[in-house]
MMTF fields as JSON, N, C-alpha, C and O atoms, coordinates in Angstrom:
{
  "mmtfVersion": "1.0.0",
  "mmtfProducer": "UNKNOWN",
  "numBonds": 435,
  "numAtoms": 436,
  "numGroups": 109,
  "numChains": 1,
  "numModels": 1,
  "chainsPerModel": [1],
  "groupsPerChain": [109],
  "chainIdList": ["A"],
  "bondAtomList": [4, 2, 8, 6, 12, 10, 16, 14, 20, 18, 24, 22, 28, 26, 32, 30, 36, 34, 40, 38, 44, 42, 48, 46, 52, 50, 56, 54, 60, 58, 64, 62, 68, 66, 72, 70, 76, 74, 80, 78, 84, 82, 88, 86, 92, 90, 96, 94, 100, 98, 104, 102, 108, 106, 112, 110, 116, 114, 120, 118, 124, 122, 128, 126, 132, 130, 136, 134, 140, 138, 144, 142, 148, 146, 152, 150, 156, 154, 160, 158, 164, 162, 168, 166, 172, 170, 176, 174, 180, 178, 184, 182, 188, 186, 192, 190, 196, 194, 200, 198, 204, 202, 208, 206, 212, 210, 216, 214, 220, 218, 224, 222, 228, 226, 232, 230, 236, 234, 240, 238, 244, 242, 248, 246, 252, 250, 256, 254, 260, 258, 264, 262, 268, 266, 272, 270, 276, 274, 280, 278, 284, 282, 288, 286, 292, 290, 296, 294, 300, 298, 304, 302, 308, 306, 312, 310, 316, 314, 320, 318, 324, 322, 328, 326, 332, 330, 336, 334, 340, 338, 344, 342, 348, 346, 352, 350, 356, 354, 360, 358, 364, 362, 368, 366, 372, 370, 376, 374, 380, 378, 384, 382, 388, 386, 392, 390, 396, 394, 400, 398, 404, 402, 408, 406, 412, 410, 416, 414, 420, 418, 424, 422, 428, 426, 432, 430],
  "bondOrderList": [1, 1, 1, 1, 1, 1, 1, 1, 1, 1, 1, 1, 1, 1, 1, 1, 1, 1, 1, 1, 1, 1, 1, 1, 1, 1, 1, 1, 1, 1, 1, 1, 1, 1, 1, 1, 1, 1, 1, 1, 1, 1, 1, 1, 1, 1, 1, 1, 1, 1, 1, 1, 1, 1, 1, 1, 1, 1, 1, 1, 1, 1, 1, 1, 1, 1, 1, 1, 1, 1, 1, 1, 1, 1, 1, 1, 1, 1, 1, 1, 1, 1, 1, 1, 1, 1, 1, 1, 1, 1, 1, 1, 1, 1, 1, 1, 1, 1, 1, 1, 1, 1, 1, 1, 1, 1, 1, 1],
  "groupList": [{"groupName": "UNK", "atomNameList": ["N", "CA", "C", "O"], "elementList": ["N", "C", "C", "O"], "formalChargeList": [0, 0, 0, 0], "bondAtomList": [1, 0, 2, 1, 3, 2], "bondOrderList": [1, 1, 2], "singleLetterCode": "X", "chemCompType": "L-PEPTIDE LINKING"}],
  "groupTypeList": [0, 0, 0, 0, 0, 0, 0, 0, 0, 0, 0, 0, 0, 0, 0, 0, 0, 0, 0, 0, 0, 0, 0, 0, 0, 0, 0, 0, 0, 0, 0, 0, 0, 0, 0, 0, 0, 0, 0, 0, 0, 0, 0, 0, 0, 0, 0, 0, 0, 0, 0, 0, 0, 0, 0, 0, 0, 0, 0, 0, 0, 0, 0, 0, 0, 0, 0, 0, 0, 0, 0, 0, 0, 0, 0, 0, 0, 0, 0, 0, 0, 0, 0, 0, 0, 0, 0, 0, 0, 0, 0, 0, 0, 0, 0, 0, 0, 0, 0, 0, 0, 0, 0, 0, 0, 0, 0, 0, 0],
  "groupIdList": [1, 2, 3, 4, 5, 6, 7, 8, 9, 10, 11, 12, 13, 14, 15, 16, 17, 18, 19, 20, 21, 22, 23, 24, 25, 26, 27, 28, 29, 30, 31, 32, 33, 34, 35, 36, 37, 38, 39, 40, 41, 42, 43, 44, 45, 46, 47, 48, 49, 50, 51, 52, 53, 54, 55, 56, 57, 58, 59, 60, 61, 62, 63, 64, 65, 66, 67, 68, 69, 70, 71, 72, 73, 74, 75, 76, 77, 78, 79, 80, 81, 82, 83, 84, 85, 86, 87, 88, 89, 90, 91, 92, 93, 94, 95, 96, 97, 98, 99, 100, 101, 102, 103, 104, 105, 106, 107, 108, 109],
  "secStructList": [7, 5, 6, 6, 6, 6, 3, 3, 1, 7, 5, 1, 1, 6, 6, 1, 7, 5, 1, 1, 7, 7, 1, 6, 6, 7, 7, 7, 3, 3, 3, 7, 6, 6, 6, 7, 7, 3, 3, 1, 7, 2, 2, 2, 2, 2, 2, 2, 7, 1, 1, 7, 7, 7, 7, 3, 3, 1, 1, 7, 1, 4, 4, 4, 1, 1, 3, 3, 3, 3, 7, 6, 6, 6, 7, 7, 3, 3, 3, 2, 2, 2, 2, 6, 1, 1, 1, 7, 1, 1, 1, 7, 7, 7, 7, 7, 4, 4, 4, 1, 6, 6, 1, 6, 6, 6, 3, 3, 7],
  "xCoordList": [11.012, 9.916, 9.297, 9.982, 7.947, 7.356, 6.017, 5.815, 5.296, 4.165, 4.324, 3.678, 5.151, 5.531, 6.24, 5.903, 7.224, 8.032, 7.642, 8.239, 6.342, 5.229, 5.59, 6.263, 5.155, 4.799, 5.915, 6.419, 6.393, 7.541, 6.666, 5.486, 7.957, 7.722, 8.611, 9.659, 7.89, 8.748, 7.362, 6.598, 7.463, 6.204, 6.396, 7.272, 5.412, 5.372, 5.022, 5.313, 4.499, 3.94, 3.544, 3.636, 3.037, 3.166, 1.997, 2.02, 0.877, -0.62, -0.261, -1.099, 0.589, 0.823, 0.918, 0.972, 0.921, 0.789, 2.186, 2.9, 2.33, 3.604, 3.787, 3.106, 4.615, 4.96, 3.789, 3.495, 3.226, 2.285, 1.048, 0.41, 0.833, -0.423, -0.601, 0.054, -1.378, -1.204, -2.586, -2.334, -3.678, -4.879, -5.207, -4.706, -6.187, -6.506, -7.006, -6.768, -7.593, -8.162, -7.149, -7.576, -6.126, -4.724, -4.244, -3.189, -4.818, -4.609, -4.331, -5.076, -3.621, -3.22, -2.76, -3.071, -1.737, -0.745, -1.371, -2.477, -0.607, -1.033, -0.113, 1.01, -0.057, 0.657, 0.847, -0.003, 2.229, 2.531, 3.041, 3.639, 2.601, 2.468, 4.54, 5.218, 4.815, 5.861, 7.296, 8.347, 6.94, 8.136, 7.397, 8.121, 5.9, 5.543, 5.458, 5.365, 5.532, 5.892, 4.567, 3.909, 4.415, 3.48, 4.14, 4.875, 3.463, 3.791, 2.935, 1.903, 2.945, 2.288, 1.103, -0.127, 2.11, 1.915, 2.505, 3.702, 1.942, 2.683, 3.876, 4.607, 4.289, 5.048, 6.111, 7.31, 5.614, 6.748, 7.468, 8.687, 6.433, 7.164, 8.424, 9.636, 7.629, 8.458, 10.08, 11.154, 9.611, 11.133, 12.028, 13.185, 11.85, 12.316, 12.933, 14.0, 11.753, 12.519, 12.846, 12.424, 13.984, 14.283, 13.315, 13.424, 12.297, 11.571, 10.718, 10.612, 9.952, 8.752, 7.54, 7.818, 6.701, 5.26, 4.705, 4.737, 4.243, 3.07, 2.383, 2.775, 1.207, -0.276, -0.73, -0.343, -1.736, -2.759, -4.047, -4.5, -4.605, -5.682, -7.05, -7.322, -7.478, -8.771, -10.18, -11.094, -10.146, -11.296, -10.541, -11.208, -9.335, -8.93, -9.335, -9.361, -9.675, -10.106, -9.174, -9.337, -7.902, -6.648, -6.422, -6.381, -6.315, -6.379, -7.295, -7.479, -8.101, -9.889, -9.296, -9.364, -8.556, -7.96, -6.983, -6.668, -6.074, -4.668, -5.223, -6.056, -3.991, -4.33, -3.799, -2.956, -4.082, -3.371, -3.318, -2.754, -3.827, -4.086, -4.006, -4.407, -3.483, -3.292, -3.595, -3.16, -4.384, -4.801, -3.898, -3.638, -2.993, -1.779, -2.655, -1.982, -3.739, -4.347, -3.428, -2.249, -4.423, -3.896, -3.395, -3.459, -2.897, -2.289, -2.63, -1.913, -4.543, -5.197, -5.062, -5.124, -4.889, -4.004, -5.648, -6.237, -6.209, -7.572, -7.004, -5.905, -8.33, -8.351, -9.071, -9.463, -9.003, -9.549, -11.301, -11.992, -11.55, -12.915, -13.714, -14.895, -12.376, -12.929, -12.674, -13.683, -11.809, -11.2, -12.276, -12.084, -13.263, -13.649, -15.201, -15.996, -15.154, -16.618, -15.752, -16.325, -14.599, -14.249, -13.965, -14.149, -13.528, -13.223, -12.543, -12.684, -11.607, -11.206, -11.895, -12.21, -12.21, -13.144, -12.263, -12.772, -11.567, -10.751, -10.912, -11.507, -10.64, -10.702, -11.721, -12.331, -11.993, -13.096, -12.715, -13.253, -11.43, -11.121, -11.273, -11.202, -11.58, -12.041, -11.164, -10.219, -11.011, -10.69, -10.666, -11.715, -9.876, -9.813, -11.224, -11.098, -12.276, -12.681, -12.05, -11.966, -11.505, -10.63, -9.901, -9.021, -9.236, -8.046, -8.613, -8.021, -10.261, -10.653, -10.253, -10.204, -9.774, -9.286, -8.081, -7.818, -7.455, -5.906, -5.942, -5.126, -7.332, -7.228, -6.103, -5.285, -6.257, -5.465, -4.161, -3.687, -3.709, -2.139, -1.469, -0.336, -2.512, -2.016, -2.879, -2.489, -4.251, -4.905, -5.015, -5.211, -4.876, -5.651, -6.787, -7.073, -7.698, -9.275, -9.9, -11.127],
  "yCoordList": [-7.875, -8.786, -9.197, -9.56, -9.12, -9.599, -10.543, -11.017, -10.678, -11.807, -13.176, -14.025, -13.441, -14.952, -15.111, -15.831, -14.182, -14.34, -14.228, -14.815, -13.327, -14.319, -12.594, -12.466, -11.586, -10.292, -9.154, -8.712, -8.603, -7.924, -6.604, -6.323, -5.913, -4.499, -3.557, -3.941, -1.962, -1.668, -1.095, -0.135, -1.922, -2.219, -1.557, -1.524, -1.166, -0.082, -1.3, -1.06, -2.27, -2.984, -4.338, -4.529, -5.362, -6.499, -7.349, -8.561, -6.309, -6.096, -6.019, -6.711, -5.502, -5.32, -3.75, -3.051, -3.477, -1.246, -1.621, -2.478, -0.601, 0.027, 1.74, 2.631, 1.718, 3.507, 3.877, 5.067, 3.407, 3.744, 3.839, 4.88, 3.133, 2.542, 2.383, 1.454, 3.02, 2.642, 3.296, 4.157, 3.115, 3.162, 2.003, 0.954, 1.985, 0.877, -0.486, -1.689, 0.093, -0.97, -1.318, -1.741, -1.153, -1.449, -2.665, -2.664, -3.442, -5.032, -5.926, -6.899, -6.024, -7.023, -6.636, -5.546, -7.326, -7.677, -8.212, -8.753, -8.046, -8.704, -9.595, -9.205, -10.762, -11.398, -11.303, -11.537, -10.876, -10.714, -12.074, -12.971, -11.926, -13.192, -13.635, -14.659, -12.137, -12.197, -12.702, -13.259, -12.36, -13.338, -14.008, -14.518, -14.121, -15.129, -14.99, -15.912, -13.333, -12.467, -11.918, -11.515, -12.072, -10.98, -9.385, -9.119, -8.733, -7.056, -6.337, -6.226, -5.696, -4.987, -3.907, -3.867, -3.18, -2.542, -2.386, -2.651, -1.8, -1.802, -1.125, -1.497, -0.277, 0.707, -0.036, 0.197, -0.981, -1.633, -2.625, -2.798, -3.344, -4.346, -3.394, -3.587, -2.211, -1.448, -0.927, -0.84, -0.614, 0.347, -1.843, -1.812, -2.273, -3.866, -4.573, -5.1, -4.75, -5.734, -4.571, -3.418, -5.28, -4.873, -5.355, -4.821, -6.581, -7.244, -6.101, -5.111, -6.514, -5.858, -6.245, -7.217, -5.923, -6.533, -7.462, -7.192, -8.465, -9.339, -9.402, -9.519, -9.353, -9.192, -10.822, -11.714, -10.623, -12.44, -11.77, -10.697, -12.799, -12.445, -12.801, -13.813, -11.995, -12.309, -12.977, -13.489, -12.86, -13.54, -15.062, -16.091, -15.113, -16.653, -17.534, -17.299, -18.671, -20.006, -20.572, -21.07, -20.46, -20.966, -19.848, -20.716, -18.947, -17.779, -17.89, -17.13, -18.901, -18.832, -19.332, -18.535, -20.431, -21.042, -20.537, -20.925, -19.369, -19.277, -18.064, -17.182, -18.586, -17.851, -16.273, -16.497, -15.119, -13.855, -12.671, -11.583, -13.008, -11.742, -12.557, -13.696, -11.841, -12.732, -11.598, -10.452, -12.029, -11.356, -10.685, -11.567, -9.502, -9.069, -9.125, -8.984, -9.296, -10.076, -11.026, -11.053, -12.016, -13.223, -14.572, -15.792, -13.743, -14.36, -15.551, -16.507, -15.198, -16.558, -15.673, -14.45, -16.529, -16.565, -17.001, -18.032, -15.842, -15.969, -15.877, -15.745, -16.02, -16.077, -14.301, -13.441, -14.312, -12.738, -12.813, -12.119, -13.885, -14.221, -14.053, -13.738, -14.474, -14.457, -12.596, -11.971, -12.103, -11.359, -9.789, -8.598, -10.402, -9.262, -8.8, -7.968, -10.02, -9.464, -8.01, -7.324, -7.84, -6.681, -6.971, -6.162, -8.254, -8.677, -10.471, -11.246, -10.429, -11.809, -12.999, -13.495, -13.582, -15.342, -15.842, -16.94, -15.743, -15.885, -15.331, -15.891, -14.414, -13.392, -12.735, -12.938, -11.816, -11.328, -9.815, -9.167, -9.774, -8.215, -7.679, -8.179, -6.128, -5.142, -4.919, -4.306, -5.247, -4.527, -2.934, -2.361, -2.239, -1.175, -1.175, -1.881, -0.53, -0.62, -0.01, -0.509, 1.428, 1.969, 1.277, 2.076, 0.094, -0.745, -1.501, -2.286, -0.934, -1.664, -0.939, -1.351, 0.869, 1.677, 1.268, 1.359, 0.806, 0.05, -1.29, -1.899, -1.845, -3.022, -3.335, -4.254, -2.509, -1.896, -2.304, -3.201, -2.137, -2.118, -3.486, -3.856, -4.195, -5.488, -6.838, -8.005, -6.321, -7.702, -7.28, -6.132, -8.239, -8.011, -8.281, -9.471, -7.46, -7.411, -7.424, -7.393],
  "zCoordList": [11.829, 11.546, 12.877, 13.833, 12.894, 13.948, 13.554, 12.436, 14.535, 14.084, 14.333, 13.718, 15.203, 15.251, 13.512, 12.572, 13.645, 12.342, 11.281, 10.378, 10.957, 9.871, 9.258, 8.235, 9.878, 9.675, 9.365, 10.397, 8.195, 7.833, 8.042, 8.252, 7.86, 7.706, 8.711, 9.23, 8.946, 9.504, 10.757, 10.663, 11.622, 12.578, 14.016, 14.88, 13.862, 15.253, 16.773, 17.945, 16.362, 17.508, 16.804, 15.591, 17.843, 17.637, 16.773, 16.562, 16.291, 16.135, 14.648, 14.069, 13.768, 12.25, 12.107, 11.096, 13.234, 12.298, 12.23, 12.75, 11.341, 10.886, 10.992, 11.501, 10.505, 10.909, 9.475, 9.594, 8.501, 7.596, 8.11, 8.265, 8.278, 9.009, 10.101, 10.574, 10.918, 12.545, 13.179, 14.022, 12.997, 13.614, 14.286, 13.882, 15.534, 16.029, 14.876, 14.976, 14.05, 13.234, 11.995, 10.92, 12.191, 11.053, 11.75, 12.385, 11.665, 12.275, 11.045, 11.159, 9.967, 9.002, 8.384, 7.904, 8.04, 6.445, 5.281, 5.291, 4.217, 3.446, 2.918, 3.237, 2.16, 1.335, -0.009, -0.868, -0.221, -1.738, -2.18, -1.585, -3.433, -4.369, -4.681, -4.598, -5.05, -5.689, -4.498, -4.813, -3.424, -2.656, -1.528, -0.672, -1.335, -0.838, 0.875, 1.685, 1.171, 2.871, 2.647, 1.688, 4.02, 4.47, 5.294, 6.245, 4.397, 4.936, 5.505, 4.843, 6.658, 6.908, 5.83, 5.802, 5.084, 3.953, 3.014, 3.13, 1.363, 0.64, 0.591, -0.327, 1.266, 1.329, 2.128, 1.974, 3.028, 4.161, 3.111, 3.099, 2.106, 0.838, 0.223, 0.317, -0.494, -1.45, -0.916, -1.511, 0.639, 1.384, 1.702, 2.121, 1.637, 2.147, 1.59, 1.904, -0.146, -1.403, -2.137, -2.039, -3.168, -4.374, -5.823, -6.927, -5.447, -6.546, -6.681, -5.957, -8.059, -8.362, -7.45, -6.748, -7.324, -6.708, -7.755, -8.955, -7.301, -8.176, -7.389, -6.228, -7.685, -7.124, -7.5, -8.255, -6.537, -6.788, -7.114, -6.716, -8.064, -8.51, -7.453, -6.807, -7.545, -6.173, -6.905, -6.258, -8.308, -8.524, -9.011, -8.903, -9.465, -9.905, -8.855, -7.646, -9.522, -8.705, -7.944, -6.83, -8.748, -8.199, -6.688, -5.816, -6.188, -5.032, -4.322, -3.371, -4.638, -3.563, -2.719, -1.783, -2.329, -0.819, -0.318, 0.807, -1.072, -0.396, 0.396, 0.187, 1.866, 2.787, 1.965, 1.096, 2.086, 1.537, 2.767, 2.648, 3.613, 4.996, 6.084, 6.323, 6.612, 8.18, 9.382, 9.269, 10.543, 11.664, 12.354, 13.172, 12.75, 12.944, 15.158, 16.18, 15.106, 16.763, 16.872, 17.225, 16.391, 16.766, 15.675, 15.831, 14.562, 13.675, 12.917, 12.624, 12.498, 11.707, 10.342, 10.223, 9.498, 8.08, 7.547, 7.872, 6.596, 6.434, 4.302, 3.763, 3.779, 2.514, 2.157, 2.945, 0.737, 0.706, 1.161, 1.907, 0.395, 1.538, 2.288, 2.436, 3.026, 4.704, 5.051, 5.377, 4.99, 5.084, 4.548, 4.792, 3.849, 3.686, 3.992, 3.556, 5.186, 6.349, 7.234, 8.08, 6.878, 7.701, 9.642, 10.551, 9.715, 11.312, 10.825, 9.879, 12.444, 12.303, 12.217, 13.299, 11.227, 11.658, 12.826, 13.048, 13.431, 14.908, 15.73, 16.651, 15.843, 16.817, 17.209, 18.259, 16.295, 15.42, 16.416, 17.313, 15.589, 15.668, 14.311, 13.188, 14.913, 13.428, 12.6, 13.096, 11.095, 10.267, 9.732, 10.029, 9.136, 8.713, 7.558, 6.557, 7.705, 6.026, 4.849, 3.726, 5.347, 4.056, 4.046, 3.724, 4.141, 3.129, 1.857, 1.115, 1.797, 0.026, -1.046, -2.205, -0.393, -1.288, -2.095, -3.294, -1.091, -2.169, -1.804, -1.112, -2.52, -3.131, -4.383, -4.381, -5.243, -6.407, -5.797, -6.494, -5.207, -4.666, -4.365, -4.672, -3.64, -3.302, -4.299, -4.25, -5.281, -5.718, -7.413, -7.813, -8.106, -9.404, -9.467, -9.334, -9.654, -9.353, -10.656, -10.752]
}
């Protein structure tokens, strides 16, 4: 675990890649609902827990404030929101854009 403790997985560096994911712009985790960690990726959740995944719903009202992604830069804990101008409201380092492909994976949409 790295991230100022925040960031699981199985992480190549201190930024959030993982051995899955690891392009310059693979800068965030996400937060699963179902134990409440942030993972690099889904795959870093799946090889880690034994739980199922629960997903958060991204259009519920109740999910509009919770932080769910966090900056694997400099570790600002953003909402899906914010999160999806594609850069940190902190930092304002770049996001991956192909991670809307597996939205599916981590949100109920």
């Amino acid at each position: 675990m790295q991230g100022g403790n925040l960031i699981r997985g199985k992480l190549i560096d201190d930024e959030s890649r993982c051995v899955h994911w690891h392009s310059p712009l693979d800068v965030i985790a996400l937060r699963f609902r179902c134990c409440d960690r942030y993972y690099a990726c889904y795959s870093c959740h799946s090889e880690s827990e034994t739980h199922a995944v629960e997903k958060y719903s991204i259009r519920s009202s109740s999910a509009a404030n919770v932080p769910l992604i966090i900056c694997g830069v400099c570790k600002f804990q953003m909402t899906f929101q914010q999160y999806q101008g594609l850069q940190c409201p902190s930092c304002s380092a770049k996001f991956n854009p192909g991670c809307k492909l597996h939205y599916h994976l981590y949100f109920e949409t």
